[in-house]
mmCIF file of the N, C-alpha and C atoms, coordinates in Angstrom:
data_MODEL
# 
_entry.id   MODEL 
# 
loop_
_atom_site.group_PDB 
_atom_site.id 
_atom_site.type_symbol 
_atom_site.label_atom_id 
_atom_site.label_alt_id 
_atom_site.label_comp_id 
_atom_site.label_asym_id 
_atom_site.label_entity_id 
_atom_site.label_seq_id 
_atom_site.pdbx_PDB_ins_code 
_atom_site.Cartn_x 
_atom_site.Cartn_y 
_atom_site.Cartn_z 
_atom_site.occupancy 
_atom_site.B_iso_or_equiv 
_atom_site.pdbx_formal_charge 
_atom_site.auth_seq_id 
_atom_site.auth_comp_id 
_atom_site.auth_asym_id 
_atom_site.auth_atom_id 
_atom_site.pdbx_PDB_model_num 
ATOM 1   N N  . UNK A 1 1  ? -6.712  161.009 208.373 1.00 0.00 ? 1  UNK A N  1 
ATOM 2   C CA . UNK A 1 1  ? -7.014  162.055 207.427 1.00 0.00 ? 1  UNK A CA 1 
ATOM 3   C C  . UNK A 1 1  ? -5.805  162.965 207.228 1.00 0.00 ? 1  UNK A C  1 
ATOM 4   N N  . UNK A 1 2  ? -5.485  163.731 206.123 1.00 0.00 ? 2  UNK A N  1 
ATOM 5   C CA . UNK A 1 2  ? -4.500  164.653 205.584 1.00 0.00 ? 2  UNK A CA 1 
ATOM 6   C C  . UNK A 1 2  ? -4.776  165.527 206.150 1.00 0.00 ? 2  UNK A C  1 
ATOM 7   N N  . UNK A 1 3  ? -4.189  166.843 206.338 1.00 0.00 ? 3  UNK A N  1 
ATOM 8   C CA . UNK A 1 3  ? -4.605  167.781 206.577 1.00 0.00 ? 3  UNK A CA 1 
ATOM 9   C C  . UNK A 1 3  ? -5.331  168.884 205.554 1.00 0.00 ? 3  UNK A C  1 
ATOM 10  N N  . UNK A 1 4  ? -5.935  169.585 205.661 1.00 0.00 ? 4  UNK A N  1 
ATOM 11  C CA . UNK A 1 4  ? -6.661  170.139 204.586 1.00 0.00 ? 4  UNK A CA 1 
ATOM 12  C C  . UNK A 1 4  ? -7.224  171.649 204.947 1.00 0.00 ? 4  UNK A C  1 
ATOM 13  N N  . UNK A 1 5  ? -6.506  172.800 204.087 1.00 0.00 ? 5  UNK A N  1 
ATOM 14  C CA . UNK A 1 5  ? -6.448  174.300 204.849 1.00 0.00 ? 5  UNK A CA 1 
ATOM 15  C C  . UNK A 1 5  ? -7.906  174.321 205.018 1.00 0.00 ? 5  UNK A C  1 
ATOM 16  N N  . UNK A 1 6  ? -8.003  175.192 206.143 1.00 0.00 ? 6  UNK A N  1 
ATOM 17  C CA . UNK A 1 6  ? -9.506  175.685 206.323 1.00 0.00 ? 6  UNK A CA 1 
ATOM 18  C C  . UNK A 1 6  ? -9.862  176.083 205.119 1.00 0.00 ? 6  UNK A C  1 
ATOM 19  N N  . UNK A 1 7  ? -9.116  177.142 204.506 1.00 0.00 ? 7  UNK A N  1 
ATOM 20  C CA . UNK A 1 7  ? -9.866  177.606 203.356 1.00 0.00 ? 7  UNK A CA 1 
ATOM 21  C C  . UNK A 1 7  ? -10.587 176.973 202.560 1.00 0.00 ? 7  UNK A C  1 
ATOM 22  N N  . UNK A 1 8  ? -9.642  175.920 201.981 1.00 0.00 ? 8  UNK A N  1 
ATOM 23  C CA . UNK A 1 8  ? -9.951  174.723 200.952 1.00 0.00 ? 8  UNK A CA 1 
ATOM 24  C C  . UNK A 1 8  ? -11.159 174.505 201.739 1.00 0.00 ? 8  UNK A C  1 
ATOM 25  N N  . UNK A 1 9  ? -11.614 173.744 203.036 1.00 0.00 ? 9  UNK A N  1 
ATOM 26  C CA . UNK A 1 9  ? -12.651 173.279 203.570 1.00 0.00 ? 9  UNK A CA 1 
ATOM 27  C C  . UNK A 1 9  ? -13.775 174.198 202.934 1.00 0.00 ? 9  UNK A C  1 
ATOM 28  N N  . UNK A 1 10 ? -13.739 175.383 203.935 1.00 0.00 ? 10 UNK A N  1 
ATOM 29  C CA . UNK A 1 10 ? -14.868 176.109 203.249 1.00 0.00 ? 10 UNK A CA 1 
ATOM 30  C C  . UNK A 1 10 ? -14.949 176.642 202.435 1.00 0.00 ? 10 UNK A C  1 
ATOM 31  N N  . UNK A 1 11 ? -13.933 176.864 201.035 1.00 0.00 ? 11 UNK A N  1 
ATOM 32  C CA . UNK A 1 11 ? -14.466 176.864 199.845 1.00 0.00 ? 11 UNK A CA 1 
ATOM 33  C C  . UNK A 1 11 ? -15.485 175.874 199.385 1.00 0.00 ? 11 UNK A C  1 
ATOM 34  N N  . UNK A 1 12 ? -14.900 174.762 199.676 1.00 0.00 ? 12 UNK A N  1 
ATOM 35  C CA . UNK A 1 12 ? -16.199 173.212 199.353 1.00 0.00 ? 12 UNK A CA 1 
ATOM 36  C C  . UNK A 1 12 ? -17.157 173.868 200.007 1.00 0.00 ? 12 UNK A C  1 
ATOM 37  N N  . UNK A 1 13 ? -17.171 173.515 201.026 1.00 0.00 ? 13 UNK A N  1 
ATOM 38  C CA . UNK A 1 13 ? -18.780 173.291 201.534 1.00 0.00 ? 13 UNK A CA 1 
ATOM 39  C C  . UNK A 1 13 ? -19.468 175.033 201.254 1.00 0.00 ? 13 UNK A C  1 
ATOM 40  N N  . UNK A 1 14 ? -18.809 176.052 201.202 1.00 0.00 ? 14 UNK A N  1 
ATOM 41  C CA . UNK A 1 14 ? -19.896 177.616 200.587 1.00 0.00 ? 14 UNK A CA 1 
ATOM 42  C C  . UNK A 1 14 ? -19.999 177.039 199.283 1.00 0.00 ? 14 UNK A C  1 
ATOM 43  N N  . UNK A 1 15 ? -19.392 176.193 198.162 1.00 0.00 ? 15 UNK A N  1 
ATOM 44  C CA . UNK A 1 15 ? -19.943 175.599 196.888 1.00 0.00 ? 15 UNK A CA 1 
ATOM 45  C C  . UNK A 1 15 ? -20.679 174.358 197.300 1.00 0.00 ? 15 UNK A C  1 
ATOM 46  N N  . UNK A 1 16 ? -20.916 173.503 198.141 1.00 0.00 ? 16 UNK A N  1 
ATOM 47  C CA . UNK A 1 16 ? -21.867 172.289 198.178 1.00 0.00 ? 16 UNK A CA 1 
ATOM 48  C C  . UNK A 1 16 ? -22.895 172.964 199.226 1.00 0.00 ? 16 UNK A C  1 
ATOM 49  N N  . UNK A 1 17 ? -23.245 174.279 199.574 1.00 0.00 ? 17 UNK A N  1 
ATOM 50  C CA . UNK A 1 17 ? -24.075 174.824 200.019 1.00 0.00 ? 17 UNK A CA 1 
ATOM 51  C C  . UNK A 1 17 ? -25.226 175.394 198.908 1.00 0.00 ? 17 UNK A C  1 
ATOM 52  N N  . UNK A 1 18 ? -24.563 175.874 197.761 1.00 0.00 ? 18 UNK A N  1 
ATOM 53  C CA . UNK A 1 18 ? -25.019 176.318 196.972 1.00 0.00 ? 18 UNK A CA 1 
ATOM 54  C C  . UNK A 1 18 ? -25.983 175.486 195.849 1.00 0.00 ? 18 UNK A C  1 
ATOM 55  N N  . UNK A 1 19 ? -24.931 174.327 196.045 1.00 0.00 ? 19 UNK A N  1 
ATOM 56  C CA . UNK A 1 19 ? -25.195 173.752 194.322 1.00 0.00 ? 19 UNK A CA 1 
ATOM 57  C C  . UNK A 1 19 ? -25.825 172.174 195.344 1.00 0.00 ? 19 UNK A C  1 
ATOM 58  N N  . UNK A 1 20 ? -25.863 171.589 196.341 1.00 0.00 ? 20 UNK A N  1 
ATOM 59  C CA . UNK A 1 20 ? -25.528 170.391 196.992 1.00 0.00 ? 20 UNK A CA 1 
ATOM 60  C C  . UNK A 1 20 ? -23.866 169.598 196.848 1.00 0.00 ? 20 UNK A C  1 
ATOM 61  N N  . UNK A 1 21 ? -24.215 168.611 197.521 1.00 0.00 ? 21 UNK A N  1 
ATOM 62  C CA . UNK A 1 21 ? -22.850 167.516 197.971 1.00 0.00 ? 21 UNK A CA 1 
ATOM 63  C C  . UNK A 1 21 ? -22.369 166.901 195.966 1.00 0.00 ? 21 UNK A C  1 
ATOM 64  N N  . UNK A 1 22 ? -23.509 166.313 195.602 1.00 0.00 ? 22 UNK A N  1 
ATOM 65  C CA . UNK A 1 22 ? -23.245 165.635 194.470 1.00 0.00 ? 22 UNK A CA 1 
ATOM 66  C C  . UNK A 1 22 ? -22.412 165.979 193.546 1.00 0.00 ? 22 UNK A C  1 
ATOM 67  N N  . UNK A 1 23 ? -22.083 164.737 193.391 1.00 0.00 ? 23 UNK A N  1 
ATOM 68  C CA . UNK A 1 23 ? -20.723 164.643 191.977 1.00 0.00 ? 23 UNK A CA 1 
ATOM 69  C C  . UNK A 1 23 ? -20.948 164.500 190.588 1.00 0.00 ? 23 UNK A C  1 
ATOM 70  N N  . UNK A 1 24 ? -21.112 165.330 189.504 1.00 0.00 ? 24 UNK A N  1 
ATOM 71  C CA . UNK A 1 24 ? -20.387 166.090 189.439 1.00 0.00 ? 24 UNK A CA 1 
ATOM 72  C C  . UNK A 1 24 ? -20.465 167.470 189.423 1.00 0.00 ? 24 UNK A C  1 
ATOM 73  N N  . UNK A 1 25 ? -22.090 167.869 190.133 1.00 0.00 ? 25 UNK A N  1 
ATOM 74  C CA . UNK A 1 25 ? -22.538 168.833 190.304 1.00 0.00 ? 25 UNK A CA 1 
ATOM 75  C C  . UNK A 1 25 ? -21.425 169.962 191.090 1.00 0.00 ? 25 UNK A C  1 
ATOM 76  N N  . UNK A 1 26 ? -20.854 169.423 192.517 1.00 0.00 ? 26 UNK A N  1 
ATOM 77  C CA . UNK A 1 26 ? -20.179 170.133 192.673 1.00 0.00 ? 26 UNK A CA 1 
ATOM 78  C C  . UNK A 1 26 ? -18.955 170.631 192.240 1.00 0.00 ? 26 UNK A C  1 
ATOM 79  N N  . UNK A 1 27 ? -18.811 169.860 191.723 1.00 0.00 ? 27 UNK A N  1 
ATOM 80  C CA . UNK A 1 27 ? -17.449 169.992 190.775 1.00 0.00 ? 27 UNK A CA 1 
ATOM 81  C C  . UNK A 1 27 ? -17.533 171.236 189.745 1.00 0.00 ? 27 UNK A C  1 
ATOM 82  N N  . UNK A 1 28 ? -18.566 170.816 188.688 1.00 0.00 ? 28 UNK A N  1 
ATOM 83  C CA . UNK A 1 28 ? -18.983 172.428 188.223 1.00 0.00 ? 28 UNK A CA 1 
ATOM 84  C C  . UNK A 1 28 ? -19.300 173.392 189.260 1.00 0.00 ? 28 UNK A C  1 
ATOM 85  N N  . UNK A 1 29 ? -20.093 173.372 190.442 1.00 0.00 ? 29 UNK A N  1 
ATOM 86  C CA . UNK A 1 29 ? -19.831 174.763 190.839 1.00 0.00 ? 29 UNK A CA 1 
ATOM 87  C C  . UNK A 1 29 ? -18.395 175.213 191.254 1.00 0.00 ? 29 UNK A C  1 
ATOM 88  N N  . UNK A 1 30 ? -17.638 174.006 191.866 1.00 0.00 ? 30 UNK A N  1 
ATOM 89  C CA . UNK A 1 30 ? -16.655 174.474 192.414 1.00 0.00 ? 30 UNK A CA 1 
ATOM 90  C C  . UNK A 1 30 ? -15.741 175.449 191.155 1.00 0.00 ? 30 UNK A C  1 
ATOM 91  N N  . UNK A 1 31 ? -15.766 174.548 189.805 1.00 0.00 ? 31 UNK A N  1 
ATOM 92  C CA . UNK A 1 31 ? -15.266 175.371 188.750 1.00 0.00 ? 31 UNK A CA 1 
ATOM 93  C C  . UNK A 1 31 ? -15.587 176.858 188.381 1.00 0.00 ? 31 UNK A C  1 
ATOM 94  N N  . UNK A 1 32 ? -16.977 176.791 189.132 1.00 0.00 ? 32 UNK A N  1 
ATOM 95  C CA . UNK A 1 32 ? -17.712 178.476 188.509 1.00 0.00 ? 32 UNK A CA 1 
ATOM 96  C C  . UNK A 1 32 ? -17.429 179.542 189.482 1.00 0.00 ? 32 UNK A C  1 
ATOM 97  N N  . UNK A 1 33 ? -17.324 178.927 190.866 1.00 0.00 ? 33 UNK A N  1 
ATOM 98  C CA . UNK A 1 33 ? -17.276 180.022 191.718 1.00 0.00 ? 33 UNK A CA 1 
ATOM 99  C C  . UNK A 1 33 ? -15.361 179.926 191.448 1.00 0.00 ? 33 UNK A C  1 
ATOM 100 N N  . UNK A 1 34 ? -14.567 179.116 191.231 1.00 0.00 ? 34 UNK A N  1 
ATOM 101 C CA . UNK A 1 34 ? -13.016 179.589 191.423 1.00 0.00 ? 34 UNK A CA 1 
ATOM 102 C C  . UNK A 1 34 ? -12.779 180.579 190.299 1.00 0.00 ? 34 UNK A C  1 
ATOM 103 N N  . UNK A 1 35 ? -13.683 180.379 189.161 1.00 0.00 ? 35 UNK A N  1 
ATOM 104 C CA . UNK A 1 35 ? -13.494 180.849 187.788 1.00 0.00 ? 35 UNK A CA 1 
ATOM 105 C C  . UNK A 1 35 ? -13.756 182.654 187.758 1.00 0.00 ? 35 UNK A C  1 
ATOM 106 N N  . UNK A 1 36 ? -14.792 182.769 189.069 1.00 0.00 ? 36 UNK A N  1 
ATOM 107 C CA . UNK A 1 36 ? -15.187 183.661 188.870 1.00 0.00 ? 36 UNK A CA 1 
ATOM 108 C C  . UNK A 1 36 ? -15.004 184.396 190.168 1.00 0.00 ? 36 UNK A C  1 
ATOM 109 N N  . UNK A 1 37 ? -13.850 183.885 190.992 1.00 0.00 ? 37 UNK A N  1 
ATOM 110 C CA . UNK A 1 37 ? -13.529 184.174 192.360 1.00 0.00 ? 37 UNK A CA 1 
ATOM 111 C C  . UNK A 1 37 ? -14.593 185.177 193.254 1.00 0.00 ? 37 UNK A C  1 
ATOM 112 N N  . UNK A 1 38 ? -15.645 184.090 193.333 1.00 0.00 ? 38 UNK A N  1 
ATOM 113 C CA . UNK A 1 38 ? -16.552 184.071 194.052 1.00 0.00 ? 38 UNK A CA 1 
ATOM 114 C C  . UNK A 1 38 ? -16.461 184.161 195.649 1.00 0.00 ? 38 UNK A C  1 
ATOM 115 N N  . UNK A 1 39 ? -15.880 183.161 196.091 1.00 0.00 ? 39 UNK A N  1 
ATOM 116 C CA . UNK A 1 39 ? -15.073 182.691 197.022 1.00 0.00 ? 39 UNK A CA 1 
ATOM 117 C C  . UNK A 1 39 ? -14.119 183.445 198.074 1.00 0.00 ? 39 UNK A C  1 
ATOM 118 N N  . UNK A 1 40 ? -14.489 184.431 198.691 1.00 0.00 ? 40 UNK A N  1 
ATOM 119 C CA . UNK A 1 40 ? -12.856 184.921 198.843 1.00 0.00 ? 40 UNK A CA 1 
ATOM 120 C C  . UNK A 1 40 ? -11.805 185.567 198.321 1.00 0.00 ? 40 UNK A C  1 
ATOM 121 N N  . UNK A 1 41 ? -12.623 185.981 196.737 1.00 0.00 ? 41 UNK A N  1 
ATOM 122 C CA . UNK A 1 41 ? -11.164 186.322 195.811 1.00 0.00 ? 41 UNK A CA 1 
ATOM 123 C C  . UNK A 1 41 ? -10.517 184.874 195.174 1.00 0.00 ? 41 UNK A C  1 
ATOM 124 N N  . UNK A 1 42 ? -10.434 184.080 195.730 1.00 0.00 ? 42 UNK A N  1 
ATOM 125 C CA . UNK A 1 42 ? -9.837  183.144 195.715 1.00 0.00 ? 42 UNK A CA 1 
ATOM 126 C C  . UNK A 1 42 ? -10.239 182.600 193.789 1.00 0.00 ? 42 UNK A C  1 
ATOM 127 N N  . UNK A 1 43 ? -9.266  182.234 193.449 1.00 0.00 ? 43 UNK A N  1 
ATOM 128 C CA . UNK A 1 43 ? -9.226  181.838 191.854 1.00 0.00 ? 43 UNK A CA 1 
ATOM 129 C C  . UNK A 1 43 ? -8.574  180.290 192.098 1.00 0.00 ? 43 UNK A C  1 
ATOM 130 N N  . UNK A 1 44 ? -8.502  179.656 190.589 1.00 0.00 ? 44 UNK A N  1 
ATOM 131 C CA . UNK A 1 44 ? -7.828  178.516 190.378 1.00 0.00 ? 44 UNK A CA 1 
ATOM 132 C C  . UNK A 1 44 ? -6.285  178.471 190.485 1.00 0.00 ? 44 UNK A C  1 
ATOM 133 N N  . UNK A 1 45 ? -5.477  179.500 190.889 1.00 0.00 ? 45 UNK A N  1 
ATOM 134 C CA . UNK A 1 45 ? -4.141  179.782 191.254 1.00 0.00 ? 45 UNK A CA 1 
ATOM 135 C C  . UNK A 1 45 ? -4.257  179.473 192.629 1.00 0.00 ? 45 UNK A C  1 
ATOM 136 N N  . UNK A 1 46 ? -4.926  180.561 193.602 1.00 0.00 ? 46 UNK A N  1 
ATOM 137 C CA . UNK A 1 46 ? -4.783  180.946 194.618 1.00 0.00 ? 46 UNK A CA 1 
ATOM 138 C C  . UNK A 1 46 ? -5.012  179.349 194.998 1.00 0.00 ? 46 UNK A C  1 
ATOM 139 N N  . UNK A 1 47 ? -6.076  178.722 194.805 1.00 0.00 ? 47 UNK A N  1 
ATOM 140 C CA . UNK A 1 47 ? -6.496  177.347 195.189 1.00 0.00 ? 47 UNK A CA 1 
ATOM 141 C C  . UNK A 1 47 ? -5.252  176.473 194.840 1.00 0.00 ? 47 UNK A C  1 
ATOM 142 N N  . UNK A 1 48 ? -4.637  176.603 193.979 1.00 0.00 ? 48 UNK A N  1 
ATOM 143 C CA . UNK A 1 48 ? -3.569  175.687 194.144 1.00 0.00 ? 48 UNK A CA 1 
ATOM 144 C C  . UNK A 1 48 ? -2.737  175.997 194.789 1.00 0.00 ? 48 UNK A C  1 
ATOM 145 N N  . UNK A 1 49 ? -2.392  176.964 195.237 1.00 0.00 ? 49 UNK A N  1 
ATOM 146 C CA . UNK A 1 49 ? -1.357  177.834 196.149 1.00 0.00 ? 49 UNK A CA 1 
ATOM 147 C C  . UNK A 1 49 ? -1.481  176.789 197.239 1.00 0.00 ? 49 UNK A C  1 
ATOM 148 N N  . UNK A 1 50 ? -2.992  176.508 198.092 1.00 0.00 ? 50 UNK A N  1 
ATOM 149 C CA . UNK A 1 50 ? -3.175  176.139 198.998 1.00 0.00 ? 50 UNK A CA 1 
ATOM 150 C C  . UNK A 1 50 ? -3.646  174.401 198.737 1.00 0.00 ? 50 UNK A C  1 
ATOM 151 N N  . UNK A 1 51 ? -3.001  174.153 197.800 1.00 0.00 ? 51 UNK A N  1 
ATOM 152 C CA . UNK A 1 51 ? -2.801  172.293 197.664 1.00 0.00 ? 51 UNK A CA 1 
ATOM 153 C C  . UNK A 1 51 ? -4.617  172.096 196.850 1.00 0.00 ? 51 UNK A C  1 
ATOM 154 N N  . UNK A 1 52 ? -5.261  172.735 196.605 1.00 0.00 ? 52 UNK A N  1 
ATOM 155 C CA . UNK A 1 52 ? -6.567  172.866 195.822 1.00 0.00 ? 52 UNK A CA 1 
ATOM 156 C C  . UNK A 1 52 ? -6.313  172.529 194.020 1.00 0.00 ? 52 UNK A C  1 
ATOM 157 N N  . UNK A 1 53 ? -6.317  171.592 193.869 1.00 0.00 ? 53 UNK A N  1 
ATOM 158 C CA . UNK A 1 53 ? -6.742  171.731 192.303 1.00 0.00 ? 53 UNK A CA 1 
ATOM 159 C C  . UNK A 1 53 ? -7.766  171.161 191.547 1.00 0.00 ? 53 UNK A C  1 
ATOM 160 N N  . UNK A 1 54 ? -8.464  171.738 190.413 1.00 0.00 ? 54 UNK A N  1 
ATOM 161 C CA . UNK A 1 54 ? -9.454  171.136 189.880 1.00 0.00 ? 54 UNK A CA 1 
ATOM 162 C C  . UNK A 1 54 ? -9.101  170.906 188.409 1.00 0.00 ? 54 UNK A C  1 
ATOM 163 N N  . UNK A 1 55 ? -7.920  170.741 188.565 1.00 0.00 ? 55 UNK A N  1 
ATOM 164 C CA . UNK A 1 55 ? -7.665  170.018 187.223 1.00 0.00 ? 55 UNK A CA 1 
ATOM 165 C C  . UNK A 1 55 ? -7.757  168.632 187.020 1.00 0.00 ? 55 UNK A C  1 
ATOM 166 N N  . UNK A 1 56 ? -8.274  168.274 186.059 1.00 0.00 ? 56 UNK A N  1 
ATOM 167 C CA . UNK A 1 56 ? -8.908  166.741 185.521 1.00 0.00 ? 56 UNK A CA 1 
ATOM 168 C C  . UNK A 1 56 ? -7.889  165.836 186.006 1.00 0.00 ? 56 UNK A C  1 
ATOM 169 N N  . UNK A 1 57 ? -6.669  165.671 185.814 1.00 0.00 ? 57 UNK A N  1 
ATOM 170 C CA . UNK A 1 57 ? -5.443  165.001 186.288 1.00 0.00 ? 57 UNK A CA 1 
ATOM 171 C C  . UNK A 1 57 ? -5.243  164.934 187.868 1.00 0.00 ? 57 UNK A C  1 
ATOM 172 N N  . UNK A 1 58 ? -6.201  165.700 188.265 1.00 0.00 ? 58 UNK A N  1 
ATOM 173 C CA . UNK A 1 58 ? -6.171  165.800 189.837 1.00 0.00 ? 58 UNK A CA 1 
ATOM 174 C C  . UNK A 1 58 ? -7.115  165.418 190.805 1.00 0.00 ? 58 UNK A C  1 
ATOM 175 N N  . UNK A 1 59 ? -8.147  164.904 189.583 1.00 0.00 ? 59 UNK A N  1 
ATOM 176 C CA . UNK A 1 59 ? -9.668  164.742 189.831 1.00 0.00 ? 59 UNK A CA 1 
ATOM 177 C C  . UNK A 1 59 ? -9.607  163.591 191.059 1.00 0.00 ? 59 UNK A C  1 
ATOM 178 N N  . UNK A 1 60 ? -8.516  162.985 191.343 1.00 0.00 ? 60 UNK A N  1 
ATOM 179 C CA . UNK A 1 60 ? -8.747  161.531 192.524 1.00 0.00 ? 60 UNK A CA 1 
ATOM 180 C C  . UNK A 1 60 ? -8.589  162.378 194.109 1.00 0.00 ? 60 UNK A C  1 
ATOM 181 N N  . UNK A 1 61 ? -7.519  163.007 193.869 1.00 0.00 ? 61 UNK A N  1 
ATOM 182 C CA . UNK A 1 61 ? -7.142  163.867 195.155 1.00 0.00 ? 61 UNK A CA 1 
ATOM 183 C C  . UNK A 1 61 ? -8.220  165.249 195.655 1.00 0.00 ? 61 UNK A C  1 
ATOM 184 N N  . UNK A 1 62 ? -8.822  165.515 194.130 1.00 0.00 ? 62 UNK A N  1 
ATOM 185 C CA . UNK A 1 62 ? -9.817  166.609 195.006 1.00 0.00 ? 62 UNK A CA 1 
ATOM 186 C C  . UNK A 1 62 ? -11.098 165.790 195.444 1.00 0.00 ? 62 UNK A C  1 
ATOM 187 N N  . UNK A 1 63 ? -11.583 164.999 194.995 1.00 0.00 ? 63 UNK A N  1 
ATOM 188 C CA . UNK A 1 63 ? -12.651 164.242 195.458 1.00 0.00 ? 63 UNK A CA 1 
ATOM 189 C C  . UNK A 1 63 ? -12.391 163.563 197.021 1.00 0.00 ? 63 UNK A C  1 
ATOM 190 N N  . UNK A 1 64 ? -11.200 163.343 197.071 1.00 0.00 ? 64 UNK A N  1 
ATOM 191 C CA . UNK A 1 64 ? -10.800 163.064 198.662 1.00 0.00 ? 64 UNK A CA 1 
ATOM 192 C C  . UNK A 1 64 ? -11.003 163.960 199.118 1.00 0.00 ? 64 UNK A C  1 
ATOM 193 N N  . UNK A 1 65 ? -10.388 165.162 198.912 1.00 0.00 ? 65 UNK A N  1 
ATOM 194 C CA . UNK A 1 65 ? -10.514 166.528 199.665 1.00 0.00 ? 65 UNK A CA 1 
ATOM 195 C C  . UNK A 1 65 ? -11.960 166.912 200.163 1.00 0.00 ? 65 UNK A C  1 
ATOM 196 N N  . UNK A 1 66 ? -12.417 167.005 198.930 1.00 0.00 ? 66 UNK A N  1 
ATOM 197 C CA . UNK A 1 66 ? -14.333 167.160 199.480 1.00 0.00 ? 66 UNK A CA 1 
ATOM 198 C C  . UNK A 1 66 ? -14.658 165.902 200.627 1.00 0.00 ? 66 UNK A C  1 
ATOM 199 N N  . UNK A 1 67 ? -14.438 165.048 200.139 1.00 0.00 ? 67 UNK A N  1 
ATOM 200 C CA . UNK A 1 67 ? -15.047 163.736 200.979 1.00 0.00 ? 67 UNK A CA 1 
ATOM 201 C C  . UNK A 1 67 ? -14.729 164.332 202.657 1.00 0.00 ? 67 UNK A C  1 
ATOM 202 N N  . UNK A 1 68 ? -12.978 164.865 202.809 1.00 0.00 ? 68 UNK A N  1 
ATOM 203 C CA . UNK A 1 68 ? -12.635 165.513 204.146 1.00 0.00 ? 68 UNK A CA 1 
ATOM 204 C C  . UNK A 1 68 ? -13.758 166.448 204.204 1.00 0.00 ? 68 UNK A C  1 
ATOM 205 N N  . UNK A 1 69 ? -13.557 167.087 203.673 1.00 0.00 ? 69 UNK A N  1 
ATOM 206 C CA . UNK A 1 69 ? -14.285 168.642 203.825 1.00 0.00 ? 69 UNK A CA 1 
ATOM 207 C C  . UNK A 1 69 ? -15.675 168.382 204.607 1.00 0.00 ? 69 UNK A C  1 
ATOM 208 N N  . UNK A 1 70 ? -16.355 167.131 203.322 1.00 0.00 ? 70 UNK A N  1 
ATOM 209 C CA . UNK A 1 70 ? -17.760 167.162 204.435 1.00 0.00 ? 70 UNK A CA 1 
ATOM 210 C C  . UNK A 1 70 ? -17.724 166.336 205.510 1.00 0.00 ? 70 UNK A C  1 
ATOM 211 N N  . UNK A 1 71 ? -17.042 165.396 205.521 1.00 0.00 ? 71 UNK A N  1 
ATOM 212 C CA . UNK A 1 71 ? -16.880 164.547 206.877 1.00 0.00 ? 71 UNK A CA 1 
ATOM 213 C C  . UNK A 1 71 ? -16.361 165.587 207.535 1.00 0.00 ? 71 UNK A C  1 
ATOM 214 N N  . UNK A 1 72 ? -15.685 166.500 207.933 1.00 0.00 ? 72 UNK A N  1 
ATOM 215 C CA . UNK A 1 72 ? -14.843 167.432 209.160 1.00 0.00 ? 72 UNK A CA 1 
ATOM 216 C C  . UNK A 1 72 ? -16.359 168.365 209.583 1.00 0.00 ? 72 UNK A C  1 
ATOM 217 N N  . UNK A 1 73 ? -17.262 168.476 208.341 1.00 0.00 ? 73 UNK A N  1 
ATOM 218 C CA . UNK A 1 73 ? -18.262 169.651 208.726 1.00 0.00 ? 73 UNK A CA 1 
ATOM 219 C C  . UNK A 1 73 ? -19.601 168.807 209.264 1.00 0.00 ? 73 UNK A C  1 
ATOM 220 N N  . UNK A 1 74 ? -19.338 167.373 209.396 1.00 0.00 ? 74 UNK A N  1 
ATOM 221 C CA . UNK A 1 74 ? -20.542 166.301 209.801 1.00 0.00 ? 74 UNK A CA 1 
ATOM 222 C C  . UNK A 1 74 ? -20.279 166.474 211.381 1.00 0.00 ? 74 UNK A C  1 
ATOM 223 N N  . UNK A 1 75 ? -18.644 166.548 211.779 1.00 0.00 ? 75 UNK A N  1 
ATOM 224 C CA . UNK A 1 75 ? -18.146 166.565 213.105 1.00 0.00 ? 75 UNK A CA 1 
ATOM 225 C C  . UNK A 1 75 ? -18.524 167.861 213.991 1.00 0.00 ? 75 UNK A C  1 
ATOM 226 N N  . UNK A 1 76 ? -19.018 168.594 213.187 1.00 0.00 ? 76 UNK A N  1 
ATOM 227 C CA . UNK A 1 76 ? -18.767 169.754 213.901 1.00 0.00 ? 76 UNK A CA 1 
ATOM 228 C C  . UNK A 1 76 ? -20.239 170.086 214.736 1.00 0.00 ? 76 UNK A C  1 
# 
């Protein structure tokens, strides 16, 4: 596995808490809560700051990311 900031982690899972795991459900929330820095403050900048993007062109690498996110929070 990559490494993947805590933050990023639990940004996912406080949005697949909300909305569930499913695709592409979470995806819109993840869009609503960055949009509306729900999160932490945290926006669609700050998230890329920290290797986070939800831009369409990026759509293969964030879906990995979640996939980490909930496998690391299955371990715990």
């Amino acid at each position: 596995m990559n490494y993947l900031d805590p933050q990023i982690r639990d940004f996912i899972l406080f949005c697949a808490e909300r909305r569930g795991p499913e695709w592409p459900v979470l995806y819109d929330e993840m869009a609503r809560v960055a949009g509306q820095r729900q999160f932490k403050g945290l926006g669609r900048a700050e998230l890329k700051q920290l290797g986070f993007s939800l831009a369409l062109d990026s759509l293969d690498n964030t879906f990995e990311q979640v996939k980490q996110a909930m496998a690391e929070d299955q371990q715990v």
